[in-house]
N, C-alpha and C positions, 0 to 999 in steps of 0.2 A: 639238216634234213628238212624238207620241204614237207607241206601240209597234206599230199599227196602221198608223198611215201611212211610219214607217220600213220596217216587213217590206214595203209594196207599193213601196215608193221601191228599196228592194234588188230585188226581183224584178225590174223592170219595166228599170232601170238593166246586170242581168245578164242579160235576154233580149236588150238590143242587144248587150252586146259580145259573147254568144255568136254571132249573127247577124251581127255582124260581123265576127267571125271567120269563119267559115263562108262569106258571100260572098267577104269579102278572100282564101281560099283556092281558091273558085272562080274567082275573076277572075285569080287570079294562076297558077297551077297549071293549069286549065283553059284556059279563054276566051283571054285574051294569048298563049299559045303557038300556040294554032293557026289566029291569025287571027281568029277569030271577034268581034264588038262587040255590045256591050250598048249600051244604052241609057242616057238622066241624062247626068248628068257626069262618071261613067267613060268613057261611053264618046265623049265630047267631047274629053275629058282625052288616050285613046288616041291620036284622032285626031290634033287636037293638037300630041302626041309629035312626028309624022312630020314638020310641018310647022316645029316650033318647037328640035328635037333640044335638048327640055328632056325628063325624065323624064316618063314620065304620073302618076307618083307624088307629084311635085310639084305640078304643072299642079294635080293634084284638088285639092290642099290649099291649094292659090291662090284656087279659086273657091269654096273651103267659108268658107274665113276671108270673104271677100266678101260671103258666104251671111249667114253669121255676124253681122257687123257689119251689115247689112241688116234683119237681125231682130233686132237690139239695138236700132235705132233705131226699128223700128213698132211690136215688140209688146212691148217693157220690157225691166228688170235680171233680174226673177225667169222671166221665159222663156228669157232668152237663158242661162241658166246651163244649163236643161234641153236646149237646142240646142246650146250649149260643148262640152257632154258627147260628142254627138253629131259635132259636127263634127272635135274633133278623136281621139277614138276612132276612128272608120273609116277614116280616111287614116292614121294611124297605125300599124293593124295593118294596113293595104291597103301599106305600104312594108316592114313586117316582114317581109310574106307575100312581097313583091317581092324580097326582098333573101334569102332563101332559095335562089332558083332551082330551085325543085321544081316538075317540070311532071309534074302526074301522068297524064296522056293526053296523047298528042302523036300526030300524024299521023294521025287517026282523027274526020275533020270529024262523022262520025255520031254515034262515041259519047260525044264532045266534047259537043257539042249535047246527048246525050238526060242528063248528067250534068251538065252546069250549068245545064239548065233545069230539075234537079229539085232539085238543092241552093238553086238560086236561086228557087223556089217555097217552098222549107220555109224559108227565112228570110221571105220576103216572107209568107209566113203569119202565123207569128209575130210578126216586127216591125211588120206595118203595122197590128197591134191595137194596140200599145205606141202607136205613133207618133200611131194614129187617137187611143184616149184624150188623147193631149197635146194636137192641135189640137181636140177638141174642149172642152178646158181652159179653152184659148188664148180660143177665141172666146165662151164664155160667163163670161169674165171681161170683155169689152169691152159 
């Protein structure tokens, strides 16, 4: 691996966990305290919870490993390592962020809202470049 494709493997690698971080503190701090659902498999995960009085913290990390192994078997070893990364990074720091108990807005459905949909914009901005480049990796390797 040349010095080139390390510097973009580090960047690209440090824009998800910052972004993961970032969500995992809006979902946790935000969103879960006051009710509010997202969308994916957080917010399946959430629901989930209520029905299974298993953690949603778990629940996610249930269905990412699933995720996981799923895309081990379609799309190779050397992808699934770029998806490892990812699966379990977010749950990860999605249970640190839980296991905190920091709700930084609470009773404030308004401003709950207009602060997790902007944190969860400026990650999905970001990450879904990273994420776009990998699948379109993925598929012009096949």
């Amino acid at each position: 691996m040349n010095q080139s494709t390390l510097k973009k493997h580090i960047i690209d690698y440090g824009t998800v966990l910052l972004g993961s971080f970032i969500l995992a503190f809006a979902i946790a701090s935000i969103l879960k305290p006051n009710g509010l659902m997202t969308g994916g498999l957080t917010g399946l995960s959430i629901i989930s919870e209520h029905f299974l009085n298993i953690p949603y913290t778990y629940i996610f990390y249930a269905m990412t490993l699933v995720i996981f192994i799923t895309a081990g078997i379609f799309l190779g070893k050397r992808e699934m390592l770029k998806i490892a990364f990812l699966s379990i990074a977010f749950p990860t720091i999605l249970m640190f962020m839980e296991s905190l108990n920091y709700k930084f807005i609470q009773d404030d459905m308004i401003l709950a809202t207009v602060y997790y949909g902007f944190l969860a914009v400026q990650v999905l901005d970001s990450f879904s470049n990273v994420v776009f480049q990998w699948v379109v990796q993925i598929l012009s390797q096949k």
